[in-house]
C-alpha positions in Angstrom: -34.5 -8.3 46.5 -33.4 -8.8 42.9 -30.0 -8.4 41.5 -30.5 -5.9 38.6 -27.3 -5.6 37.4 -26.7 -3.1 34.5 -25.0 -4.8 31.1 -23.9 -2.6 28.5 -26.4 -2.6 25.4 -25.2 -4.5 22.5 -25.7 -2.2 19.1 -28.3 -3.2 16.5 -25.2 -3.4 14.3 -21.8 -3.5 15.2 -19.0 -1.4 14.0 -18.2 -3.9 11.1 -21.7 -3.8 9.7 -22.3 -0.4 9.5 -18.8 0.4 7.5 -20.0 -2.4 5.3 -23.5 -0.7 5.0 -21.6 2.5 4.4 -19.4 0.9 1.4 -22.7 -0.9 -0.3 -23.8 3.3 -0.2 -20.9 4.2 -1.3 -21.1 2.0 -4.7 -24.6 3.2 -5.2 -23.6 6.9 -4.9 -20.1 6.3 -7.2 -22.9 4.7 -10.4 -23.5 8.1 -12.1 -20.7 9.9 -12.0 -18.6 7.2 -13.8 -19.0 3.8 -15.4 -16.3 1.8 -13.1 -16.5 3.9 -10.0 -18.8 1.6 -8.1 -15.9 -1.2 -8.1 -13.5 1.5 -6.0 -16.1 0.8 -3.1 -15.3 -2.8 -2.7 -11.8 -2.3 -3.4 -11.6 0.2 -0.4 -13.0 -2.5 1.5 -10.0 -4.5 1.4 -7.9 -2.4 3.7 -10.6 -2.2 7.0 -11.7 -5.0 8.9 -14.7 -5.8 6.7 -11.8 -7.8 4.5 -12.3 -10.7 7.0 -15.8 -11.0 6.2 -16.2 -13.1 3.2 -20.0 -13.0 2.9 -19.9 -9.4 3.1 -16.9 -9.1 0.8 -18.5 -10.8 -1.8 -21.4 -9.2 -1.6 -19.8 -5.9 -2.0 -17.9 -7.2 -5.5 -20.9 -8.5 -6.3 -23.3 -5.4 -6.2 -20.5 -3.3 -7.1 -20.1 -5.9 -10.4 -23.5 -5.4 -11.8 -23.7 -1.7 -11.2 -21.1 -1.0 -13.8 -22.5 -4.4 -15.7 -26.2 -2.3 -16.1 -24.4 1.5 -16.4 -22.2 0.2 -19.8 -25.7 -2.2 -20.8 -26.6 0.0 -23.0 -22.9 0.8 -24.8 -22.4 -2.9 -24.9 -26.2 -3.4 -26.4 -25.4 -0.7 -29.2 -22.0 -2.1 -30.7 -23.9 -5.9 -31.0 -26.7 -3.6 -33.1 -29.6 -4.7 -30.6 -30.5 -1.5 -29.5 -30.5 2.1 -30.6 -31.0 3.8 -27.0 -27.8 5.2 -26.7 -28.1 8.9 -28.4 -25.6 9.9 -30.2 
């Protein structure tokens, strides 16, 4: 007779992953409705546990870094004179 003893399941992701999956949303949803907003997401990160990840951490500011780096692009692109997309 085998022993089949029942271990609990291990998540796909654990609870750290999926609030840093939830922050990396978070900065996507904050891009349109304000130029710097996507940088709050990141910033809330600091106070839960995903602080103590630095891979995850830095991909956060990272991400979070570019999306208001390509949401002021075309600002930035109009006061050097190389574009004329931004409509006045």
């Amino acid at each position: 007779m085998e022993n089949t003893e029942t271990k609990p399941r291990e998540p796909f992701f654990s609870r750290t992953e999926w609030t840093f999956i939830g922050f990396l949303a978070l900065a996507f949803a904050l891009t349109p409705l304000f130029y710097g907003l996507p940088l709050l997401s990141p910033l809330f990160a600091m106070g839960t546990r995903v602080r103590g990840h630095r891979a995850k951490m830095t991909w956060l500011w990272t991400v979070a870094s570019l999306l208001v780096l390509m949401s002021i692009a075309p600002f930035v692109l109009k006061l050097a004179g190389l574009s004329n997309f931004v409509v006045e």
